[in-house]
N, C-alpha and C positions, 0 to 999 in steps of 0.2 A: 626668435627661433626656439622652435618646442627642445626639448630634453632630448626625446625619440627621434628628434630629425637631426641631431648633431652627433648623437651617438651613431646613427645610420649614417650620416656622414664622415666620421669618423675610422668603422668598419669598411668605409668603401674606400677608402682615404690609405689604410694599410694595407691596404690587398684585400679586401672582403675576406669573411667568414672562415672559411677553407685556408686563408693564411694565416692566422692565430691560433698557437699552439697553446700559449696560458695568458690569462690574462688576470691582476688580482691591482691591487691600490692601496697607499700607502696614506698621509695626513692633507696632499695635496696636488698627488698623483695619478694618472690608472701608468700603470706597467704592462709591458708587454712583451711576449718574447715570441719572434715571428719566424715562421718557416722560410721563408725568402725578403732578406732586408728592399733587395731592387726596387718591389715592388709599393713601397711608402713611397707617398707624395705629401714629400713631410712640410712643404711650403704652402700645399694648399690647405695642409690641416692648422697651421698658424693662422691661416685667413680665418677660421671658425670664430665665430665671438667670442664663445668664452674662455678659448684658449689661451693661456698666457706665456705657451713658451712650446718647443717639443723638441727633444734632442734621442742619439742613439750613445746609450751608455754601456759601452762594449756591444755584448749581445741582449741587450736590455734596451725598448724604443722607451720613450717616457715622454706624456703630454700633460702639460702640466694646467690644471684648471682651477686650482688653489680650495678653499676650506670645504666647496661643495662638490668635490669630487666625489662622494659616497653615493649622491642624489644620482648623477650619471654613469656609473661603475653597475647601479641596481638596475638600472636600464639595460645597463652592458648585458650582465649577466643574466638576465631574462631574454634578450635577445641570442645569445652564444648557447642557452641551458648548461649553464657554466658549471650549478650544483647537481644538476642531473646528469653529470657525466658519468660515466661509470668507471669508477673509480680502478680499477685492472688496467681498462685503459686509456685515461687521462693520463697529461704527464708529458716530460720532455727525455723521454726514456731511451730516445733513439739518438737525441742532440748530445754533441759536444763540446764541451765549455770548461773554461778553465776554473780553478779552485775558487781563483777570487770574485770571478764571476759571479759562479752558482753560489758562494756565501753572502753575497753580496743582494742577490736576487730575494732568498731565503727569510736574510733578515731586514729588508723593506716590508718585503712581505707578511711577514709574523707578527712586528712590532704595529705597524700603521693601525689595527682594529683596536687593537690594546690599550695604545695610547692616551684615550680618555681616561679608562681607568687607574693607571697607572700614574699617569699625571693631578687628577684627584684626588686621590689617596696620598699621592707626594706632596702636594699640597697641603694637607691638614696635618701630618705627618713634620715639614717642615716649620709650618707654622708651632706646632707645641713642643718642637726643639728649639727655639728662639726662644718664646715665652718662657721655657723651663729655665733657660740658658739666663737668661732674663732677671730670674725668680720672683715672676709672677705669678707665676700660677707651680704647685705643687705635681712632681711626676707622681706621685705614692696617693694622691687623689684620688679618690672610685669615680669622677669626675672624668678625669685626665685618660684614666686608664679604658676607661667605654669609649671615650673618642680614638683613643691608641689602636681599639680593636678594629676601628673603623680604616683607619690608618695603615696600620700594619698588616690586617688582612689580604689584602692585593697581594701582598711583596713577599709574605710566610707562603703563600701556595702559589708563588708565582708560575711555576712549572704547569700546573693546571689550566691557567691562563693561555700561556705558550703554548702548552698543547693543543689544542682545540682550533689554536689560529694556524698552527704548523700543519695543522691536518687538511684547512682548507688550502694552504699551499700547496701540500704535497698531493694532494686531490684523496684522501683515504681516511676511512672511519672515523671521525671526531670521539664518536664513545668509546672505540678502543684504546685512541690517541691519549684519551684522558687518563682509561682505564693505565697506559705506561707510566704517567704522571704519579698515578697513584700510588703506582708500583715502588718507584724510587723515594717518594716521600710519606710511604708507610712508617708508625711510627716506632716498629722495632727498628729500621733504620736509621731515624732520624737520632731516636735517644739515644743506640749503641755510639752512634758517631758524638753526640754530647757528652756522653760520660766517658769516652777517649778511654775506656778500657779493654776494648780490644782493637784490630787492626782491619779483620776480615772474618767473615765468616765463611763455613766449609760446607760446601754442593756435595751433599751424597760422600761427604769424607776427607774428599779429596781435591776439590775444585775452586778457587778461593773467590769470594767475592768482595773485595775491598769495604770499607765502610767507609761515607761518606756523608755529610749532611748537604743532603739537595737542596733546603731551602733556600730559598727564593735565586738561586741557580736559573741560568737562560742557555748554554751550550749544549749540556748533558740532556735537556730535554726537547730541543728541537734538531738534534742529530738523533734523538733518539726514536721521535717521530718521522724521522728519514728514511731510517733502517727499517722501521717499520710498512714502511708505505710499499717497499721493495717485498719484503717477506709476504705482507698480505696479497701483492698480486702473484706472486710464487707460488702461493698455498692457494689462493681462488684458482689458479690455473690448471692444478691436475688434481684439485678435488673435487668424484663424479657431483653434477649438480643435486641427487637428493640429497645428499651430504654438507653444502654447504652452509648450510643453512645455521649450524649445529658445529662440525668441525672444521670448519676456514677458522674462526674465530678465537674456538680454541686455541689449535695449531700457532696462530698470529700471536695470541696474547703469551703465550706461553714461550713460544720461541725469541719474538723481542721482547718479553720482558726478562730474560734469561739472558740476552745480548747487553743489555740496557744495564742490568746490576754488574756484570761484570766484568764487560769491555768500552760500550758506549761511553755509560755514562763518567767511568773512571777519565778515560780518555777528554772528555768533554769539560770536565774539574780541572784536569792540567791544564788544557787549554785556553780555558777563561783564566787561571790563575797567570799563565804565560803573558796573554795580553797586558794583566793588569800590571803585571812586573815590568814591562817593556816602559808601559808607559809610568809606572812609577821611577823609572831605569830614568826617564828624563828629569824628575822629580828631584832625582838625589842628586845627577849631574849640577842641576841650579834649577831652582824655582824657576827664575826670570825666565832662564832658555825654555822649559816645558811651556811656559806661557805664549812665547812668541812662536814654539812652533806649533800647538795646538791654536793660538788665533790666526795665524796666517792659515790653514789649514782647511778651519771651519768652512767660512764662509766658500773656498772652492769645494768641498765637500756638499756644504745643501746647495750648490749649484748643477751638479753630477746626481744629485740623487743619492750618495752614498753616506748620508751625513746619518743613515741609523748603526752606522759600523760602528759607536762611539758609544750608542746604547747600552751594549751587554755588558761593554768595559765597564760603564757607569754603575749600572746595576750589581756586576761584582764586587764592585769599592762600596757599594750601602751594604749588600749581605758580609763580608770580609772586616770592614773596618769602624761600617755603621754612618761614614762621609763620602761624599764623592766633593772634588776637586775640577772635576772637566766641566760640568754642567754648568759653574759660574763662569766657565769661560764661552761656552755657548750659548751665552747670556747675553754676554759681551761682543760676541760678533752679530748678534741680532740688533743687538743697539749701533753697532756701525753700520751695518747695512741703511738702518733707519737715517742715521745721520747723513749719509751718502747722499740717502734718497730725497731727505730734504734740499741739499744743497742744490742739486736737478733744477728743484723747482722753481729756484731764481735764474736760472740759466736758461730757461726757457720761456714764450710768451704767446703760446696758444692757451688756449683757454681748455681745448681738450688734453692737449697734454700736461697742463697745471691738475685739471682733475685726474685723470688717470696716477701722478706721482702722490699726489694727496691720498687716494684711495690707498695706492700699495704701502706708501709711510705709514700710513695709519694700521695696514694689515700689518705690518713690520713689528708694530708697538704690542700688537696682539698676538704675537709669538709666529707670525705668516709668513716668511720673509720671502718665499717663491715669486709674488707678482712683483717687489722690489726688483731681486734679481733677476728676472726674466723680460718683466714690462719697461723698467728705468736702467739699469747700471750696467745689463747687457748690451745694454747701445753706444756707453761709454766708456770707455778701458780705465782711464784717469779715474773716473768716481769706482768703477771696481776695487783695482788698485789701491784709491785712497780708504777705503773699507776694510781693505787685508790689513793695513799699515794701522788703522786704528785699532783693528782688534786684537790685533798682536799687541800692541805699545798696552793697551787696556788688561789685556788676557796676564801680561808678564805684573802688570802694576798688582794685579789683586792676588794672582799667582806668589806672588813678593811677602804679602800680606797674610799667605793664608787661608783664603776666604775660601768655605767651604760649604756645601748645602748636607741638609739629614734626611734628605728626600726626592726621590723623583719630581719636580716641576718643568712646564712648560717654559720656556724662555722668552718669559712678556711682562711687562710695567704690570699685569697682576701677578706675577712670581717675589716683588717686590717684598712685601713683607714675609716671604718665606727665609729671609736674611737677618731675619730681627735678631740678634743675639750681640755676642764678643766683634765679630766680622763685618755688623750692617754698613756700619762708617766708610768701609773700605769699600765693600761691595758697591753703596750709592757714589763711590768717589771713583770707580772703575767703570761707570754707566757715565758717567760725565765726562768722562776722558773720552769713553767710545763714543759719543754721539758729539760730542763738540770738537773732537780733533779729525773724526770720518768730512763732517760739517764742512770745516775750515778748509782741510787740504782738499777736499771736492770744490771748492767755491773759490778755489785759490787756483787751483790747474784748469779746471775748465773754464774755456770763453763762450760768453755770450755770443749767441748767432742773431743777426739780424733779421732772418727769416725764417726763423721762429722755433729752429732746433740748434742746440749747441752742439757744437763740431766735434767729429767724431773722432780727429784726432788729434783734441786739446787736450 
């Protein structure tokens, strides 16, 4: 079956056309947020081949078609004129929906395009923090320091990034969107905030504008392209149309960017700092406990779809402290998933369903873990279950440890040597527990079925 005809499927599948309000995709999602849920016939959209799962995630439908969901998304969106909406009014301006919701939606949405690049960069990034750690290779190398640039670049503008992706969510100007980015990580901003000698600076005298260093910041700039999205259909709205052309834009940049230094984005700093305090809050209680409840955690997180809610946190622990701590753990629930998935495969004895577990193990290893979860361990509570149990047991072991990453990566047997350093030991000794302990109690609880699937409620 062609692309066009699943995607047309798809569309008729949710209520055709006139019932999607937005629609955008994440690393191995399309999302969608629908004007009338009734109307999904959500059992005949699992019937679709390349389906591998499709669930309603609050007010959020999600169909899950794993790592080529962009190829069908581009379909989507040329069929919808998704970009040609006009941006005043596109949008879910009339729905209601609660905070965690629309954050929730917001940053699926943001992060999922980005993702390459951020994952790249973290990448060679992670890599020449091992090495240096190592002392193999010199950081003070003009060597070291061109690849750093290569590196660190994503992550110093990351606001730029997020802009531009928040723009297509919120459906409103990308070049102004950027243009807020700029705004905030202009570098009378950035240095005043480095050299901590003042606090705030003063609007015409009297109006304070906090100082902060936005870099590589993810809150303050996609709240800030929120605000934005609001303001520019305010100002299109009762600007005569010769005029738009000229002052919408002004009017836009000027009023959120004036929102953005003073209120947004301050606000948007706490609240990234909040998160990360919460979860460092578990940190200082015990290591082990942070471990066990972020790996029990994970995995029903990339099962909901809401597993980029961990993202921003992460990304504030690399800009704040230079490590993140989370990210080895959703390392580790990727590898129990995987182990889980394996164990399946003795449990059952079709030949299609051996391939089908093989395919998603193997996506699993590759950082995928959606067809696991969706095509294998959702059929089985016990292999779910034994997953959580492993990645917790796993998550608390290296949590115990330490183990820590200097970089955005992917969560796959190639993130592997982005561990190289003081930690690797532990890190490779935490992947062994989660794949051979997920393994075990999966192949231990579930029975063998004779008729060629294991029972559902072994």
């Amino acid at each position: 079956m062609s692309k066009e005809q699943v995607v047309q499927d798809i569309i008729s599948r949710v209520g055709g056309e006139g019932n999607i309000d937005n629609a955008w995709h994440c690393m191995t999602r399309l999302r969608f947020t629908l004007k009338d849920k009734s109307k999904v016939d959500i059992e005949k959209i699992k019937e679709l081949d390349p389906v591998l799962g499709a669930q309603f995630n609050n007010d959020q439908f999600q169909i899950v078609l794993g790592p080529k969901v962009s190829e069908y998304f581009n379909v989507l969106a040329g069929d919808l004129k998704i970009s040609d909406k006009d941006p005043a009014e596109a949008g879910q301006a009339g729905k209601k929906q609660d905070f965690v919701t629309v954050f929730m939606n917001i940053v699926s949405g943001v992060f999922g395009p980005i993702v390459p690049a951020i994952a790249g960069a973290g990448m060679i990034k992670g890599l020449l923090a091992g090495l240096s750690a190592l002392g193999i290779i010199s950081d003070q190398s003009q060597t070291v320091q061109i690849i750093n640039m290569m590196a660190s670049g994503v992550f110093t503008f990351l606001p730029f990034f997020l802009a531009a992706s928040a723009a297509k969510i919120f459906k409103t100007n990308e070049y102004l969107a950027i243009a807020i980015a700029a705004t905030i990580m202009f570098p009378t901003m950035v240095d005043a905030a480095k050299a901590g000698e003042i606090s705030q600076f003063l609007f015409m005298g009297f109006i304070p504008i906090p100082v902060f260093n936005y870099t590589g910041t993810v809150i303050p700039i996609i709240f800030a392209v929120w605000l934005m999205s609001y303001v520019h259909k305010i100002v299109n709205k009762f600007i005569p149309e010769v005029l738009k052309t000229v002052v919408t834009p002004t009017l836009t940049l000027f009023i959120s960017g004036f929102l953005a230094l003073s209120v947004i984005g301050p606000i948007g700093i706490y609240l990234g700092n909040g998160l990360a305090w919460v979860v460092q809050g578990l940190f200082d209680i015990s290591p082990i406990v942070a471990g066990v409840v972020v790996g029990a955690i994970r995995p029903l997180a990339v099962f909901t779809g809401m597993h980029h809610a961990m993202t921003p946190i992460a990304l504030q622990n690399f800009a704040t402290q230079g490590y993140d701590m989370l990210m080895p753990m959703m390392c580790m629930a990727n590898f129990s998933i995987v182990g889980a998935t394996f164990a399946v495969y003795f449990k059952v004895n079709t030949p299609k369903e051996k391939s089908i577990i093989v395919s998603a193990a193997i996506s699993g290893l590759l950082g995928i873990t959606e067809p696991a979860l969706f095509g294998v361990l959702a059929k089985y509570k016990k292999a779910f279950l034994s997953a959580i149990i492993a990645s917790s047991v796993a998550s608390a072991f290296i949590s115990f440890f330490g183990v820590r990453l200097y970089g955005y990566v992917l969560s796959s047997i190639f993130s592997i040597p982005a561990y190289i350093g003081p930690y690797f030991v532990y890190a490779i000794s935490g992947m062994i527990i989660a794949i051979v302990l997920s393994f075990t109690l999966c192949y231990l609880l579930l029975r063998k079925s004779g008729t060629g699937t294991a029972a559902q409620s072994a």
